[in-house]
C-alpha positions as CSV (number, residue, x, y, z in Angstrom):
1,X,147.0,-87.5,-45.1
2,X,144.1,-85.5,-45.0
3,X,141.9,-86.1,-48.2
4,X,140.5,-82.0,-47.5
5,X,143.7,-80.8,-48.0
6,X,145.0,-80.0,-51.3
7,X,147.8,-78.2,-52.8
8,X,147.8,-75.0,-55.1
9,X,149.8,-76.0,-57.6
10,X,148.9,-73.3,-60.6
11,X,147.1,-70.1,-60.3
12,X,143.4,-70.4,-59.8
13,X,141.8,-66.9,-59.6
14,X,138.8,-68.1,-57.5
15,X,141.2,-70.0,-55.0
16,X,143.6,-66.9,-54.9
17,X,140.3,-64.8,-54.4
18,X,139.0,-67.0,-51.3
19,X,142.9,-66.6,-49.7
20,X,143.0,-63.2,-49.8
21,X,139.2,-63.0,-47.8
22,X,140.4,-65.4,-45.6
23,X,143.6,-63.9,-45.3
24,X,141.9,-60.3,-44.7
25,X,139.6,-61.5,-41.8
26,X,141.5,-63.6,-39.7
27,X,143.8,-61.0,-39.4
28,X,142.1,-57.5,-39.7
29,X,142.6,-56.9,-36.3
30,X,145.8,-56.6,-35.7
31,X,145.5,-53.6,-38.2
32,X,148.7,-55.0,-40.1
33,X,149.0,-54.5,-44.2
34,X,146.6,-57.0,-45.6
35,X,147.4,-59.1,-48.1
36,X,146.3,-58.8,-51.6
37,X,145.6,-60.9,-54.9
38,X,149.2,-60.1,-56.2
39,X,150.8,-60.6,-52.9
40,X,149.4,-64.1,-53.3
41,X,150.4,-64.8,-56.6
42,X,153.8,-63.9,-55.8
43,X,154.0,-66.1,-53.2
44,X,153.1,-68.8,-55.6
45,X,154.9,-67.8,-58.3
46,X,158.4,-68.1,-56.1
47,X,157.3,-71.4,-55.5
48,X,156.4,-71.6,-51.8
49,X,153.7,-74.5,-51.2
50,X,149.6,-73.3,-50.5
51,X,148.2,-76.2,-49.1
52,X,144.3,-75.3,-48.0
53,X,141.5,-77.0,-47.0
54,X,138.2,-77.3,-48.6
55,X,135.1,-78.4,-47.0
56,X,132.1,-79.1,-49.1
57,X,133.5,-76.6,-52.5
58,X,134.7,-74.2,-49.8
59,X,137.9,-73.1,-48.6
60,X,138.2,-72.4,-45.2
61,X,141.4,-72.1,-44.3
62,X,145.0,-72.5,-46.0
63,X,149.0,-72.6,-44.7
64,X,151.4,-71.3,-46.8
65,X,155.7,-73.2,-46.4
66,X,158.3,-72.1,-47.8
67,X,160.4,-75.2,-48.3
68,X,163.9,-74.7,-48.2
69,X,167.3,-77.1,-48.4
70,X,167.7,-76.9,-44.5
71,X,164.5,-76.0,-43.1
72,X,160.8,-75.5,-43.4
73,X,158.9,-71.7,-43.0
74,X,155.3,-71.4,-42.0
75,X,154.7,-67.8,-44.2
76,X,150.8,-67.7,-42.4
77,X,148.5,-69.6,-41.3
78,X,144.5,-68.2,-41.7
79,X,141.5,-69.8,-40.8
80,X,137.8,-68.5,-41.6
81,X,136.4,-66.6,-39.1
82,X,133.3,-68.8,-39.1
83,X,135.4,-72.5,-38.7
84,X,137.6,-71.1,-36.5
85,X,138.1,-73.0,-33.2
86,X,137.0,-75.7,-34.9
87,X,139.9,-77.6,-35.1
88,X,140.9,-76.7,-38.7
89,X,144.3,-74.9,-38.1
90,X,145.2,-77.8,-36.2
91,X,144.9,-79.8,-39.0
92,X,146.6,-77.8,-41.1
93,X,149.6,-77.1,-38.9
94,X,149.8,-81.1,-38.5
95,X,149.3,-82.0,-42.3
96,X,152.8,-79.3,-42.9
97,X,154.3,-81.0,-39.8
98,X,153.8,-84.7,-40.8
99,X,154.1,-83.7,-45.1
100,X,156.4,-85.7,-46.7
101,X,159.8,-87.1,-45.7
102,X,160.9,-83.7,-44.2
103,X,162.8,-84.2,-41.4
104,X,163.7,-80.7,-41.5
105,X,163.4,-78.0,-38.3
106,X,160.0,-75.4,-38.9
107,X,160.2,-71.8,-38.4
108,X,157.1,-69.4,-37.6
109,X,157.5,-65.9,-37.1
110,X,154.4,-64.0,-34.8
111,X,153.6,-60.7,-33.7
112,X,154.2,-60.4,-30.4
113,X,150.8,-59.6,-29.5
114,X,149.1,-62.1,-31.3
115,X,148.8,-64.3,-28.5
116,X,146.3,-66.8,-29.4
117,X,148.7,-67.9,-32.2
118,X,151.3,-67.9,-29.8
119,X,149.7,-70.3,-27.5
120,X,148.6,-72.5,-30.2
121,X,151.9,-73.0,-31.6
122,X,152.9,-73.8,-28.1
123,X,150.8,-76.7,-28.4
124,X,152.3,-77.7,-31.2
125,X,155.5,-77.6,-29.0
126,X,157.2,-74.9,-31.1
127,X,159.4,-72.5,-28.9
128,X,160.6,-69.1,-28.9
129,X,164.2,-68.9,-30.7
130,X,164.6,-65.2,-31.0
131,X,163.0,-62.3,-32.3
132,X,162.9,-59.6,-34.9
133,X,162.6,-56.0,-33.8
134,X,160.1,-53.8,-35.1
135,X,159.1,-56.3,-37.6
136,X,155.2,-55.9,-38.1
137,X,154.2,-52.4,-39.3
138,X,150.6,-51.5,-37.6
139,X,148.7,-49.9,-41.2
140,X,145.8,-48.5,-39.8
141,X,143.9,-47.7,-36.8
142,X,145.1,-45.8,-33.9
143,X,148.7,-47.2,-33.8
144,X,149.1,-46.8,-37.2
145,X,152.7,-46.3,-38.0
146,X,153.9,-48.4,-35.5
147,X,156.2,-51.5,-35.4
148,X,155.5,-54.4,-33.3
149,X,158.1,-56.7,-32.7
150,X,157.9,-60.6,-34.0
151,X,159.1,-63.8,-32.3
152,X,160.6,-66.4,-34.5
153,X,159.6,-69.8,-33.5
154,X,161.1,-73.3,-34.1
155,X,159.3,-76.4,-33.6
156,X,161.9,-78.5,-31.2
């Protein structure tokens, strides 16, 4: 395991502060809702897992699971602009992947046009299952109004 990885296990307004930044610009331009403070602390309040990683006091990137009795759900993945391509989602999405004794099938859903997400969950060997209609809602920007569709994913 990863000794840069750790696990939000209780609200920390600082922590929850750096998620939603991170949050905010790794995916600002696909112009979908962006997450907020309380969207976060809901998230950990229903007791979904934020594992993130911090680098020198810093937290550059997180993954949020849902851990269920039959499966595992990646909620997001975000990387800071500044480390990304630098190998840190992939250590992320391999720390949920190899966490624990789960021998459980993982679940991502992705806008259809985020393409660079879909190519690195590729990698990762995860394969299009189905998809969700209209899921995304584009919140701003020209297309604002619009749905986007979302595939759903499973790591095979």
């Amino acid at each position: 395991m990863n000794p840069n990885i750790k696990i939000l296990s209780s609200v920390n307004n600082k922590i929850l502060t750096d998620l939603v930044k991170i949050h905010f610009n790794a995916f600002k331009k696909f112009n979908l809702r962006p997450w907020n403070y309380r969207d976060f602390l809901d998230i950990l309040n229903n007791g979904y897992k934020i594992f993130y990683y911090n680098l020198d006091n810093k937290i550059i990137g997180f993954v949020i699971v849902n851990y269920n009795l039959d499966f595992r759900e990646i909620i997001t993945i975000a990387v800071d602009r500044s480390y990304q391509r630098k190998k840190i989602g992939s250590i992320l999405l391999q720390h949920i992947i190899d966490y624990g004794q789960f021998n459980k099938s993982i679940y991502i859903e992705v806008a259809k046009n985020n393409y660079q997400a879909i190519k690195f969950y590729n990698k990762f060997g995860f394969k299009l299952l189905s998809y969700r209609r209209n899921y995304y809602s584009i919140y701003s920007g020209k297309n604002k109004g619009f749905r986007i569709d979302a595939l759903v994913m499973k790591l095979i």
